[in-house]
C-alpha positions as CSV (number, residue, x, y, z in Angstrom):
1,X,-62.4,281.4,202.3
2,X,-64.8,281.7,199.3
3,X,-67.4,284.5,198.8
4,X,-66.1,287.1,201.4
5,X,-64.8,290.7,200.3
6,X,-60.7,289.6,200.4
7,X,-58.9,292.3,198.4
8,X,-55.6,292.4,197.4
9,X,-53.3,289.7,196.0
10,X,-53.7,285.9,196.6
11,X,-50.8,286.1,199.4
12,X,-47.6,284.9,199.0
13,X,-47.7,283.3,202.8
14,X,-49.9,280.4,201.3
15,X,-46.3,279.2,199.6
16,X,-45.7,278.1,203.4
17,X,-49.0,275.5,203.5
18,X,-46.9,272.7,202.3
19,X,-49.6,270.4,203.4
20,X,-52.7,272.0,201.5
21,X,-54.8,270.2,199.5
22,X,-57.5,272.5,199.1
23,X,-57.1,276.3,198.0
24,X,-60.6,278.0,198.2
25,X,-61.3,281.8,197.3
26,X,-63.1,281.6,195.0
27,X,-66.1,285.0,194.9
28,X,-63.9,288.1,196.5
29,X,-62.2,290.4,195.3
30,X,-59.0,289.4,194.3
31,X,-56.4,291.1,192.0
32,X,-53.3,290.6,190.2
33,X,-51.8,287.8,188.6
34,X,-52.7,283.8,189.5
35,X,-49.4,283.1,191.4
36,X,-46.8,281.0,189.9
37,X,-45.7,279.8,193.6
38,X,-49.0,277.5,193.7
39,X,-47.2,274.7,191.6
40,X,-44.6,274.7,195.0
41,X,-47.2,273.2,197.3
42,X,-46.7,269.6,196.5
43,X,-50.2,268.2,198.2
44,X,-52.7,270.5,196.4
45,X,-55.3,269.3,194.7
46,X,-58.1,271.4,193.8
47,X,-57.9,274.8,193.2
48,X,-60.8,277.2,192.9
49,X,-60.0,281.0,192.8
50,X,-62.6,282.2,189.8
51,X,-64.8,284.8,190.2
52,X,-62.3,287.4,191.6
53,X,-60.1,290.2,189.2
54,X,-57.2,288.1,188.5
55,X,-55.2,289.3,185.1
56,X,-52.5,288.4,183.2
57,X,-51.2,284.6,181.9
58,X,-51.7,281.1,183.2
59,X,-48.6,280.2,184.7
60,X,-47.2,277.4,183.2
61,X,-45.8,275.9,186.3
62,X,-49.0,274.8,187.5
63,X,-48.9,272.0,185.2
64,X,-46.2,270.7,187.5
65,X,-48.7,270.3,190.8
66,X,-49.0,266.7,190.0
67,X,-52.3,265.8,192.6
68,X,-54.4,268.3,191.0
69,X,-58.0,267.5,190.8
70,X,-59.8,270.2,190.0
71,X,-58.8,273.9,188.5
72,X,-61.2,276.4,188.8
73,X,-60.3,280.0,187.1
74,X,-63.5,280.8,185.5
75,X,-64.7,284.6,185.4
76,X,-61.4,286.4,186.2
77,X,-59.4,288.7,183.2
78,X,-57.0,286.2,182.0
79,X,-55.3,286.1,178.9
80,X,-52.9,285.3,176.5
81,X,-53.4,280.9,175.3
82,X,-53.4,278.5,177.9
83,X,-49.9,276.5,178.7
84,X,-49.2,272.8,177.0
85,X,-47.5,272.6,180.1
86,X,-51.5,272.0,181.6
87,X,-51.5,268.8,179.9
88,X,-48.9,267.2,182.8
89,X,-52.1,266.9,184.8
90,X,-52.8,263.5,184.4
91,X,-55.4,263.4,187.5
92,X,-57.5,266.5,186.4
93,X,-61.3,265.7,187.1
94,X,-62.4,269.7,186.7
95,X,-60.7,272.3,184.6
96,X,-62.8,275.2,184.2
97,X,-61.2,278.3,182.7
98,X,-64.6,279.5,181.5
99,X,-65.4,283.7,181.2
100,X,-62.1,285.4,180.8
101,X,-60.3,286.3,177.5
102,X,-57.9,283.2,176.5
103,X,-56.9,283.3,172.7
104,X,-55.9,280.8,170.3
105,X,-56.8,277.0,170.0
106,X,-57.8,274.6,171.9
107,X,-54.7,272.6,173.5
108,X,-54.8,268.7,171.8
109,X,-53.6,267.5,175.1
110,X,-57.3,268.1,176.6
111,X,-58.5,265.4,174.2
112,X,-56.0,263.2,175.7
113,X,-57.5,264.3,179.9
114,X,-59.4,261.7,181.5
């Protein structure tokens, strides 16, 4: 659902796809926060939903979506540092949180991804 003019919040009704592995939206026109309720779909694995108006924090409950892959949240308005809790994902391949307004240092548990 990538590079289409969506508005409005990443819906909550995705919290019912308990068997999606692949959460795509990335390019619209998304707002509001990245939504904690992500981390509750146990088969997701890559997540791109840059390029869009998101705001706010990184939840730190998506360090608890253990078959994640690939995290894309590059180009949005977040902020704040991004969670130690990141470093549960042991199968992370892509994590790309480039062009939006983190602070602080870099988490010593991305030297330890592979």
């Amino acid at each position: 659902m990538g590079r289409n003019s969506f508005t409005g919040q990443i819906p909550l009704g995705l919290s019912l796809c308990q068997h999606l592995q692949v959460l795509s939206l990335t390019d619209n026109q998304l707002e509001g926060p990245v939504p904690a309720f992500l981390a509750l779909l146990p088969d997701l694995a890559i997540i791109y939903i840059g390029q869009n108006n998101l705001v706010g924090t990184i939840p730190p409950a998506l360090g608890n979506i253990t078959n994640l892959k690939e995290l894309d949240i590059s180009y949005c308005k977040l902020k704040g540092l991004i969670p130690p809790e990141l470093g549960l994902l042991r199968r992370i391949n892509v994590f790309d949180l480039h062009d939006n307004q983190l602070t602080g240092h870099i988490p010593t548990f991305f030297w330890q991804l592979v």
